[in-house]
DOKE-36064 format. One record per residue: residue in one letter; x, y, z of N, C-alpha, C in turn. Coordinates in steps of 0.1 Angstrom, whole numbers, always signed. Each point is the difference from the previous one (the first is absolute). Example, Ala and Ser with C-alpha at 12.3 -4.5 7.8 and 13.67 -1.06 7.14 Angstrom:
// residues 2
(node 'A' (+132 -57 +78) (-9 +12 +0) (+9 +12 +0)) (node 'S' (-4 +11 -7) (+9 +11 +0) (-8 +11 +8)) 
***
This chain:
// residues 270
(node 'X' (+345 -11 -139) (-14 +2 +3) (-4 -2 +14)) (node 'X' (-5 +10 +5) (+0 -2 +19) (-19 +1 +0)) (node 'X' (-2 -6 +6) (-13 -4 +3) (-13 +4 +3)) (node 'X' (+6 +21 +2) (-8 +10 +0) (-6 +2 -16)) (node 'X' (+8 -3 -9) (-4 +3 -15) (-4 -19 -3)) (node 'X' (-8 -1 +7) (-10 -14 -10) (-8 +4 -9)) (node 'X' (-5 +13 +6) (-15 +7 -10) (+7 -3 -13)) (node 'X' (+13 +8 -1) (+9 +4 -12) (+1 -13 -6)) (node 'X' (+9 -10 +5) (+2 -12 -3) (-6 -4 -9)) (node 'X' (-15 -6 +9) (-12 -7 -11) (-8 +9 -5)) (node 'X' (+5 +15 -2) (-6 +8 -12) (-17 -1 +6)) (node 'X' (-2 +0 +10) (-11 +7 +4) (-3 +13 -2)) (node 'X' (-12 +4 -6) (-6 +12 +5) (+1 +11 +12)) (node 'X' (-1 -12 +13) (-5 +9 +11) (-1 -18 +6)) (node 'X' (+7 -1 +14) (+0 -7 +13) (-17 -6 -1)) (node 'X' (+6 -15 -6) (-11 -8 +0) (-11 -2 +11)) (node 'X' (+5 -1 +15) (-3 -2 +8) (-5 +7 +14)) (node 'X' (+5 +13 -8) (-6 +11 +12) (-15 +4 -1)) (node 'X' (+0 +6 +13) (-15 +8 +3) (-7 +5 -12)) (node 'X' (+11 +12 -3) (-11 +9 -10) (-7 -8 -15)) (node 'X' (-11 -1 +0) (-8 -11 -11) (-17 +7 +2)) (node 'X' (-1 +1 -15) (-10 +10 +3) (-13 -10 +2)) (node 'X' (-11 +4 +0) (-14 -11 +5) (+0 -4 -12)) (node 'X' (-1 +3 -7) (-6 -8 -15) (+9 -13 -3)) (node 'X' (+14 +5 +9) (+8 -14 -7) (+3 -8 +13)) (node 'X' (-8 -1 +10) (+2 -6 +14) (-2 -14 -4)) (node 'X' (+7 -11 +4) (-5 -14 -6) (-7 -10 +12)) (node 'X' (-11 +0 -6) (-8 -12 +9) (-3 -14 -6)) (node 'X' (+1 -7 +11) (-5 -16 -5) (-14 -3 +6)) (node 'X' (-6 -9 -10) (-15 -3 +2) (-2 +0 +15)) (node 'X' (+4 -3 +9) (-3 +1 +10) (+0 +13 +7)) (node 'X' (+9 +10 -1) (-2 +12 +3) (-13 +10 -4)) (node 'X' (+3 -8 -19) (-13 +11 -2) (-9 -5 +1)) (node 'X' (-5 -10 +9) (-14 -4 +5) (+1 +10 +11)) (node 'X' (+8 +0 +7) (-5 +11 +10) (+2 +14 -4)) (node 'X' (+3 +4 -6) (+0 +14 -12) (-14 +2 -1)) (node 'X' (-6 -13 -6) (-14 +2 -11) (-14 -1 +13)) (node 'X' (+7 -3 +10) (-11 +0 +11) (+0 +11 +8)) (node 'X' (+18 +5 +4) (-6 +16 +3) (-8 +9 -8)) (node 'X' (+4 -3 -10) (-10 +13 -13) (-16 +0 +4)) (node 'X' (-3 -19 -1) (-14 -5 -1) (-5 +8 +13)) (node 'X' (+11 +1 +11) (-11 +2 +17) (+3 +15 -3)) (node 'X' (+7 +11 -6) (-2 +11 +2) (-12 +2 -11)) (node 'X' (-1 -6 -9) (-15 +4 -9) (-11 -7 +6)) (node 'X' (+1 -6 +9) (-12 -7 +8) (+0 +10 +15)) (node 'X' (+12 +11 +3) (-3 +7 +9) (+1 -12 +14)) (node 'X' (+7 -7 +2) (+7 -9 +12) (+13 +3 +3)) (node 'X' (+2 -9 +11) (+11 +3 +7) (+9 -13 +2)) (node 'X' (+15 +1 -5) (+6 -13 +2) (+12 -1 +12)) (node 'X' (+6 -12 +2) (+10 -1 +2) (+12 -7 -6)) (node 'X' (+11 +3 +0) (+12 -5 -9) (+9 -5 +11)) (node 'X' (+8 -13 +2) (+9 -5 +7) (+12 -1 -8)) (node 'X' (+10 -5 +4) (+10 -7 -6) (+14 +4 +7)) (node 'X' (+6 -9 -4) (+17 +2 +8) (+6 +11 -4)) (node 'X' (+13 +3 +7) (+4 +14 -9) (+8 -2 -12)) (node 'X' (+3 +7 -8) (+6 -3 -13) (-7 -7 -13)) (node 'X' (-13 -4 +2) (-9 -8 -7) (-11 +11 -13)) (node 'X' (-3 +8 +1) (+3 +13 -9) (-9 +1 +3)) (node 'X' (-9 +8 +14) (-10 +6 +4) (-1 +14 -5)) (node 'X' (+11 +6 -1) (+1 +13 -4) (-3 +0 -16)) (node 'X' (+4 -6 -11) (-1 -7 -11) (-13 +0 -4)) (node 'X' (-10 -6 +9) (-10 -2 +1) (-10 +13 -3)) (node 'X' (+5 +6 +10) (-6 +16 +1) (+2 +8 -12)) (node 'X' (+10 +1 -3) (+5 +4 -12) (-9 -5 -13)) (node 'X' (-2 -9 -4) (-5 -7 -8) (-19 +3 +1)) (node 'X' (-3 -3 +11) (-16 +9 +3) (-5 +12 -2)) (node 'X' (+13 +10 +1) (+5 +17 -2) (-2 +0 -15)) (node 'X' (+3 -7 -7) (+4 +0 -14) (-13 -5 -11)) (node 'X' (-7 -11 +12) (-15 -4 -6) (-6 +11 +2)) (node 'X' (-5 +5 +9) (-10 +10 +6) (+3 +12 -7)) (node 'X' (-14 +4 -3) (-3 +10 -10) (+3 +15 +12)) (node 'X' (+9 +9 -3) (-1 +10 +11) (-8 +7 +1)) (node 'X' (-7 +4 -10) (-18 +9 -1) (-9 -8 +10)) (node 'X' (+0 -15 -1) (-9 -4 +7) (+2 -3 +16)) (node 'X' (+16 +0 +1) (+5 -11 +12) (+7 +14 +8)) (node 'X' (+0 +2 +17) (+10 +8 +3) (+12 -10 +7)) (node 'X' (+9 -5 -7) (+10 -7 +9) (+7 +9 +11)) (node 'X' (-2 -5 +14) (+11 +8 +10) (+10 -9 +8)) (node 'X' (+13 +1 -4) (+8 -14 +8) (+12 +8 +13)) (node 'X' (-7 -6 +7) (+8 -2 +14) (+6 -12 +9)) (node 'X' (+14 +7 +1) (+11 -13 +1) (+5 +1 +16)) (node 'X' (-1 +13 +3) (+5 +3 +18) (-15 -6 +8)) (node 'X' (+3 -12 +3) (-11 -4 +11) (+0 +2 +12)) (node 'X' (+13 +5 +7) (+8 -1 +12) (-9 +10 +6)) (node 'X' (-7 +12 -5) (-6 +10 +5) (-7 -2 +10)) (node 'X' (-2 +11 +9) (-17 -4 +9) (-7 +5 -7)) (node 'X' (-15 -3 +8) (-11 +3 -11) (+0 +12 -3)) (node 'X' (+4 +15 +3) (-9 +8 -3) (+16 +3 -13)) (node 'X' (+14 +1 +0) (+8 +1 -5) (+1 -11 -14)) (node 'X' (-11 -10 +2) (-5 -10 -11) (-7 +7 -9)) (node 'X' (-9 +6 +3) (-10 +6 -5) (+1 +15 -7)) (node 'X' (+15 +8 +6) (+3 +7 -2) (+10 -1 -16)) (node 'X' (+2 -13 +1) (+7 -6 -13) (-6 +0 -12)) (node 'X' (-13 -7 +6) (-5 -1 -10) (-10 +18 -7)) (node 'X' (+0 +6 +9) (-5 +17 -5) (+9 +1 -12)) (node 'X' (+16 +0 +6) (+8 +5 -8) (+0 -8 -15)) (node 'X' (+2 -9 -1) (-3 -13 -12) (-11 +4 -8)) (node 'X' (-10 +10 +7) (-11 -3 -8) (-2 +17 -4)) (node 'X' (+11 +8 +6) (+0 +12 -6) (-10 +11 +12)) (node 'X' (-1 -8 +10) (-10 +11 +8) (+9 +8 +11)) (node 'X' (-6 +8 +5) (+6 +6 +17) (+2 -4 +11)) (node 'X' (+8 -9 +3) (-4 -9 +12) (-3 +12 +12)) (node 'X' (-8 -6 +9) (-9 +10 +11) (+10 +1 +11)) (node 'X' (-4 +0 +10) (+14 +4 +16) (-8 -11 +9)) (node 'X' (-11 -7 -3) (-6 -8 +7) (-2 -12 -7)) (node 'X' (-4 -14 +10) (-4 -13 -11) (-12 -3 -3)) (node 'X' (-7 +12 +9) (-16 +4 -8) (+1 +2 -12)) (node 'X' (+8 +13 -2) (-3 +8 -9) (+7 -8 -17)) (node 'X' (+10 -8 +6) (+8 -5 -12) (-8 -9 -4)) (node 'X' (-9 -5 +12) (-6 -17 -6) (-19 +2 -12)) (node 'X' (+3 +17 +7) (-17 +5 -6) (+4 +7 -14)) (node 'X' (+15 +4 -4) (+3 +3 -10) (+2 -12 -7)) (node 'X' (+5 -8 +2) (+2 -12 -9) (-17 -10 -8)) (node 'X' (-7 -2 +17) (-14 -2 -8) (-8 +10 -6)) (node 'X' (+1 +13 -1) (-7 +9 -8) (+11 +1 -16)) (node 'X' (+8 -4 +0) (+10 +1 -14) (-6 -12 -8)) (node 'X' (-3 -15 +11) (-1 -11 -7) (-16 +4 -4)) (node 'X' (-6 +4 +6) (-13 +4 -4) (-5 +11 -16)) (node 'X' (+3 +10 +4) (+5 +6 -15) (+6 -4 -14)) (node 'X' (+8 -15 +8) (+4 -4 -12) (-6 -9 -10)) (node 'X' (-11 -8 +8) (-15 -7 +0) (-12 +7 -8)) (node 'X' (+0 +14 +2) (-8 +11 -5) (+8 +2 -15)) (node 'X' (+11 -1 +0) (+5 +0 -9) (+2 -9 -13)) (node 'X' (-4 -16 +4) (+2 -6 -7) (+12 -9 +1)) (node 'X' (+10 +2 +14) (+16 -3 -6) (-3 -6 +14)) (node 'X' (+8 -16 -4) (+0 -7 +16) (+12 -4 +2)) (node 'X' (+5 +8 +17) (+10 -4 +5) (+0 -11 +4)) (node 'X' (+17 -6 -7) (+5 -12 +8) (+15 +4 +9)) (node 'X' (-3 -5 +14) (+12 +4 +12) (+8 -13 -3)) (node 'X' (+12 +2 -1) (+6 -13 -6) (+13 +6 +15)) (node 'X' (-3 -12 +10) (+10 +3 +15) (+10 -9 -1)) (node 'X' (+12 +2 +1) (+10 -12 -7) (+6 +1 +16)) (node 'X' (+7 -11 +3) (+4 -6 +11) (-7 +1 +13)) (node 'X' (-14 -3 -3) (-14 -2 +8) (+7 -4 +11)) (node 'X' (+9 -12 +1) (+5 -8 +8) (+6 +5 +13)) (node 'X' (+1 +17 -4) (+10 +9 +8) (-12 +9 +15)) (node 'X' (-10 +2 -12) (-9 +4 +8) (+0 +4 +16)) (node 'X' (-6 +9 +1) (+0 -3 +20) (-12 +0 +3)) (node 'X' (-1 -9 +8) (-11 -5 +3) (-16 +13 +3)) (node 'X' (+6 +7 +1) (-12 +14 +3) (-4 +3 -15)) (node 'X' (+10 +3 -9) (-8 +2 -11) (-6 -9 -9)) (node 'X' (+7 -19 +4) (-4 -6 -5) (-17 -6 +3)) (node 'X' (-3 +5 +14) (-8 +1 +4) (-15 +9 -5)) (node 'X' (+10 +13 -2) (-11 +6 -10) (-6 +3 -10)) (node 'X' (+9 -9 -13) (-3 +1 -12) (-11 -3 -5)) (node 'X' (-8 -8 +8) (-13 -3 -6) (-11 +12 +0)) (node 'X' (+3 +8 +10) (-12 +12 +2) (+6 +9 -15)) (node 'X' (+10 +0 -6) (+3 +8 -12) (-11 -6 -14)) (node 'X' (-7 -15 +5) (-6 -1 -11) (-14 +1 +3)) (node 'X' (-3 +7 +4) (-17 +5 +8) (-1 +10 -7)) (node 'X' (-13 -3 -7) (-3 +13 -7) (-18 -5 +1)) (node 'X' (-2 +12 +2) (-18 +1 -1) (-5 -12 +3)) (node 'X' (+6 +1 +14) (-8 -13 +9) (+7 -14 -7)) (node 'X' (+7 -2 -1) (+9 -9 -7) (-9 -7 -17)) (node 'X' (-5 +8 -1) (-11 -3 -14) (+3 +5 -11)) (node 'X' (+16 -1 +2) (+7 +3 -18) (+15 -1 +3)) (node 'X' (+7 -8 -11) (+14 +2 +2) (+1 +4 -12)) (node 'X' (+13 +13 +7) (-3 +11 -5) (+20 +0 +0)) (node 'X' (+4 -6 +7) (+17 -3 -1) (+3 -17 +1)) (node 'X' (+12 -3 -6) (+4 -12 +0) (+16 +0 +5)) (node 'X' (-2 -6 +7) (+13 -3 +12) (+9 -11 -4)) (node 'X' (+7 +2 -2) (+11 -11 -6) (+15 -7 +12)) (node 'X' (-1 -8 +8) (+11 -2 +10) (+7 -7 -10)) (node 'X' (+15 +0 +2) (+10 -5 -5) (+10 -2 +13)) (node 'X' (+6 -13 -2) (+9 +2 +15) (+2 -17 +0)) (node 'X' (+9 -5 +11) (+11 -11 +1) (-12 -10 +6)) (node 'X' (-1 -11 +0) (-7 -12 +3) (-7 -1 +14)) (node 'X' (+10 +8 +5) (-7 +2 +19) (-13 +8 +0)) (node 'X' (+0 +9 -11) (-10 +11 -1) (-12 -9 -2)) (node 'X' (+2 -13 +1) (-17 -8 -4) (+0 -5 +14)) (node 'X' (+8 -1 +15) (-3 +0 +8) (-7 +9 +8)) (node 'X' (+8 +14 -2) (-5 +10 +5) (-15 +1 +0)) (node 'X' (-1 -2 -16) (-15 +3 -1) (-8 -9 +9)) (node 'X' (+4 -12 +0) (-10 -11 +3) (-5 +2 +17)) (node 'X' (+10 +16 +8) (-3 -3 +16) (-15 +8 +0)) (node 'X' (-4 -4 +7) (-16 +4 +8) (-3 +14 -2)) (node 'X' (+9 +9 -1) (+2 +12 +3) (-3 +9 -16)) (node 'X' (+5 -10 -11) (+3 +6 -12) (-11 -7 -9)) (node 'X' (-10 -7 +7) (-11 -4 -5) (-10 +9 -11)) (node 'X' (-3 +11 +8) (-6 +7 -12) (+5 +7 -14)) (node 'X' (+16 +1 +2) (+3 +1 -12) (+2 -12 -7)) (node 'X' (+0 -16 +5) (+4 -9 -9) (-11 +0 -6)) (node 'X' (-13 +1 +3) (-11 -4 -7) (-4 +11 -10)) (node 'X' (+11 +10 +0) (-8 +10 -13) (+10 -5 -13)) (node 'X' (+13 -8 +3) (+9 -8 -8) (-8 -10 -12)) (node 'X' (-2 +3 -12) (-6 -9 -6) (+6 -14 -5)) (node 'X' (+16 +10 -3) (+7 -8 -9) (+15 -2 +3)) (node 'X' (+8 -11 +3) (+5 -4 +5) (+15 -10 -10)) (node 'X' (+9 +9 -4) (+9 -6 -8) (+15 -5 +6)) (node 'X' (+6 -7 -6) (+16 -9 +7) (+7 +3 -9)) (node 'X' (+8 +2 -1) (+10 -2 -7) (+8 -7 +0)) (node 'X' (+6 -11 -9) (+7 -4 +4) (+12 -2 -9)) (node 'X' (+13 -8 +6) (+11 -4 -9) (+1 -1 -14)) (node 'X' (+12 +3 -8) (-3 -1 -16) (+2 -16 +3)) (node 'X' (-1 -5 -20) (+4 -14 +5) (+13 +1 -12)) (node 'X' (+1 -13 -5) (+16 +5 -2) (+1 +4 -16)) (node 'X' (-7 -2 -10) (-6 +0 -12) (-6 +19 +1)) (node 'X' (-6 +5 +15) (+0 +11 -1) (+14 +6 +5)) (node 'X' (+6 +3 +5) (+16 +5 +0) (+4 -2 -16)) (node 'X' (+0 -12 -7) (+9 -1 -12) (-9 +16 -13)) (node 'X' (-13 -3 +2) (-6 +8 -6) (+3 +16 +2)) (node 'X' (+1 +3 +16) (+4 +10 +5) (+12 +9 -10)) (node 'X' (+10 -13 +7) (+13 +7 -3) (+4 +1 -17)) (node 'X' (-9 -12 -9) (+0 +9 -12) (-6 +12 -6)) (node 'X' (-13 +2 +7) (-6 +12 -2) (+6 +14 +4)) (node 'X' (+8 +0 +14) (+7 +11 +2) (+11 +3 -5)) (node 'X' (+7 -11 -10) (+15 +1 -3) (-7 +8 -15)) (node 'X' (-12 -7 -7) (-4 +3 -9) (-5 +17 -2)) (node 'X' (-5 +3 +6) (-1 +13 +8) (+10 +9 +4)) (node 'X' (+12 +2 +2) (+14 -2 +2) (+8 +1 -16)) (node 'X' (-7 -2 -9) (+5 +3 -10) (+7 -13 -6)) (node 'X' (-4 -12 +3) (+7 -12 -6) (-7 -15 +5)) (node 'X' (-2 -3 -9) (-15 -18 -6) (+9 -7 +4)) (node 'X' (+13 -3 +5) (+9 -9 -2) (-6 -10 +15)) (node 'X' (+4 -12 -3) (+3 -9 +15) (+12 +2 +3)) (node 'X' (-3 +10 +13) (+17 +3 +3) (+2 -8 +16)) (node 'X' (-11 -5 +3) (-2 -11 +12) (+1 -15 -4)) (node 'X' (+11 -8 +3) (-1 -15 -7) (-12 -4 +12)) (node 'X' (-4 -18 -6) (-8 -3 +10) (+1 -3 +16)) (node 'X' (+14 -8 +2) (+5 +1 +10) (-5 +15 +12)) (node 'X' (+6 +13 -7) (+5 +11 +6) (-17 +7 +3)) (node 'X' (-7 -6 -8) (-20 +6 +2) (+0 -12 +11)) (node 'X' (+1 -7 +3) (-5 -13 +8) (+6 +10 +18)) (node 'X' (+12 -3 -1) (+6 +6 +8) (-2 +12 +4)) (node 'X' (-4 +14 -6) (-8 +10 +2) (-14 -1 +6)) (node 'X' (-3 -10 -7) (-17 -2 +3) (+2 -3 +20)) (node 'X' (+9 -17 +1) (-3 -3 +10) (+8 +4 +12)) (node 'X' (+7 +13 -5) (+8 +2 +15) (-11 +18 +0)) (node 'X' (-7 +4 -8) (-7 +11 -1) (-14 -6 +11)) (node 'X' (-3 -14 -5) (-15 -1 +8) (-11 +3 -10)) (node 'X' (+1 +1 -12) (-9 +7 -6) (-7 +18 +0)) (node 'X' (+13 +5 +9) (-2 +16 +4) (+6 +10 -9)) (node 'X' (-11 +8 -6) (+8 +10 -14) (+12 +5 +7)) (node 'X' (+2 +8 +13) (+8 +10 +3) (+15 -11 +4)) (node 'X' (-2 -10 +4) (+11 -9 -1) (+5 -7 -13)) (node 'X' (-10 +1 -12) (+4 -5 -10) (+9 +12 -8)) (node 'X' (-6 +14 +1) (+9 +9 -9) (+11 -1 +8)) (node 'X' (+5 +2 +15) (+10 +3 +5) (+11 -12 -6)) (node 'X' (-3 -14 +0) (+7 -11 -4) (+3 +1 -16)) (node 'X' (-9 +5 -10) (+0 +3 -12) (+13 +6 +0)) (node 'X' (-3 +16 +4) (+11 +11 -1) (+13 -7 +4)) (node 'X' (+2 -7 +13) (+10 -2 +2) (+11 -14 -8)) (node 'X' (-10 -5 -9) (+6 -10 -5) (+3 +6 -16)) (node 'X' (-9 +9 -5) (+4 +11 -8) (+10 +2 -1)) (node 'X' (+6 +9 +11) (+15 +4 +9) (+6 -5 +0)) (node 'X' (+0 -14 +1) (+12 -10 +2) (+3 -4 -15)) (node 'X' (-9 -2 -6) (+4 -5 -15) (+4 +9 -8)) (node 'X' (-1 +11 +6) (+6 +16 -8) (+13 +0 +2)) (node 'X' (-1 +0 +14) (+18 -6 +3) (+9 -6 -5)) (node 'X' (-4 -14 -2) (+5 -9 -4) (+4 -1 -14)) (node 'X' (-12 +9 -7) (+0 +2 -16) (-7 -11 -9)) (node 'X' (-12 -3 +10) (-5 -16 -4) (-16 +8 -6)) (node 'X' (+0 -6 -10) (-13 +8 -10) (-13 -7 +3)) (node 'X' (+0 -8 +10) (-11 -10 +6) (+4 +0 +20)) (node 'X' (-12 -2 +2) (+0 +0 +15) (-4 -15 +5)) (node 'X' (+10 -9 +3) (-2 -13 -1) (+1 -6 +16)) (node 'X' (-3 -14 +3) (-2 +0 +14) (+12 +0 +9)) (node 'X' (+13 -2 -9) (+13 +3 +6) (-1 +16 +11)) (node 'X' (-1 +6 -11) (-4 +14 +6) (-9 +6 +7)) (node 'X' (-10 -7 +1) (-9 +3 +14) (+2 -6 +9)) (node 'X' (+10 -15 -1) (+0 -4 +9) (+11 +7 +9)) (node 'X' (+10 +1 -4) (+12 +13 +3) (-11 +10 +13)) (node 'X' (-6 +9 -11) (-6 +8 +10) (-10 -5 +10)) (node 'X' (-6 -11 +0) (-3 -4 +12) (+8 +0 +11)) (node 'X' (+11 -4 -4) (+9 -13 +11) (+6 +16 +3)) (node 'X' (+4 +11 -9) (+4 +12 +10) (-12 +6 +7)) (node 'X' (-15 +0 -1) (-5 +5 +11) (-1 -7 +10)) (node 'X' (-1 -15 -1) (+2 -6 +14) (+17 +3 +10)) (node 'X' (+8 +3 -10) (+16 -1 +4) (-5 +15 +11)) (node 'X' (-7 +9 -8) (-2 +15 +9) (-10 +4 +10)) 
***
């Protein structure tokens, strides 16, 4: 048994620990879906938030999970992840995201975008801009995101702006410069680290999902996942999978802390 066939092994379904997982079965701990149940609450209250957190901590997860609350008749979700753009090739992103023609100018892209969000107001359907790695931003278009929420003399919000982005992004905001968009910010979420009771829950929910209820993590080998992970999803599956691997190897029908510790001690060796 070589280590590529674990799936086989423990008679999984389908690779416990990978990406593809559809919304409905994404798993959150009370603390995530407080900030879940608060993006919902600011896009039906028509506000604007911000989202922080380290990377690997399931910001994207997050999104996902708001995509899946949000009624699509009522809500236009548009998610943009290339922040590196200048402003007018920012904006040109977002045309395309939203199904329009972007223009040859950043007049014309920025006058199609508020007349789309506008129509869609007339319509009944309110967009939410959900910007994921805010943090990337350049300073010119971070500069002009706020005039994108002016509408009719600023006497209706009529779009809700969603930043997402790494810890510094609450610096950014805080300089002199980026003042009038912090104050259109209503709402303001952290994310933080699982704790270690959420990992153990985690990783039986995904194995369970995966096609098998079993505890195939002894306690030792969740402890040790938990604390060399940090409490970060994308470091916990990678440590999962690979202690998976190892026990598939080995032919061991449990993943115990022998064996994670093994693969520790080889990623430090590499």
């Amino acid at each position: 048994m070589i280590a590529a066939n674990y799936v086989t092994f423990f008679g999984f379904q389908l690779a416990p620990f990978a990406k593809e997982l559809g919304d409905s079965d994404l798993w959150l701990p009370p603390s995530k879906q407080e900030i879940v149940d608060g993006l919902c609450d600011a896009a039906e209250s028509r506000e604007c938030c911000l989202v922080t957190g380290d990377p690997g901590l399931g910001k994207t997860c997050i999104l996902r999970a708001v995509r899946h609350r949000l009624s699509p008749t009522a809500y236009r979700l548009t998610y943009c992840h290339n922040a590196t753009l200048g402003k007018r090739d920012f904006y040109r992103q977002i045309c395309q995201a939203l199904g329009l023609s972007p223009s040859a100018t950043a007049a014309g892209v920025f006058y199609a975008i508020s007349s789309h969000v506008q129509d869609l107001g007339k319509e009944r359907v309110h967009p939410v801009f959900l910007l994921d790695e805010a943090h990337l931003l350049l300073p010119e278009t971070l500069d002009h995101l706020h005039i994108l929420l002016n509408y009719e003399w600023d006497a209706r919000a009529l779009l809700s702006l969603v930043l997402i982005g790494l810890p510094e992004l609450v610096d950014r905001l805080a300089l002199r410069r980026n003042r009038s968009l912090l104050s259109r910010i209503h709402r303001r979420f952290v994310i933080g680290p699982l704790t270690h009771d959420d990992t153990a829950d985690y990783l039986r929910t995904r194995l369970r999902l995966a096609g098998d209820g079993r505890e195939l993590f002894s306690d030792e080998a969740v402890t040790l996942v938990h604390d060399h992970a940090g409490g970060a999803l994308r470091d916990i599956d990678r440590l999962a999978t690979g202690g998976l691997r190892e026990a598939a190897r080995r032919k061991q029908k449990i993943v115990d802390g022998a064996t994670l510790q093994r693969l520790l001690d080889a990623e430090v060796r590499s």
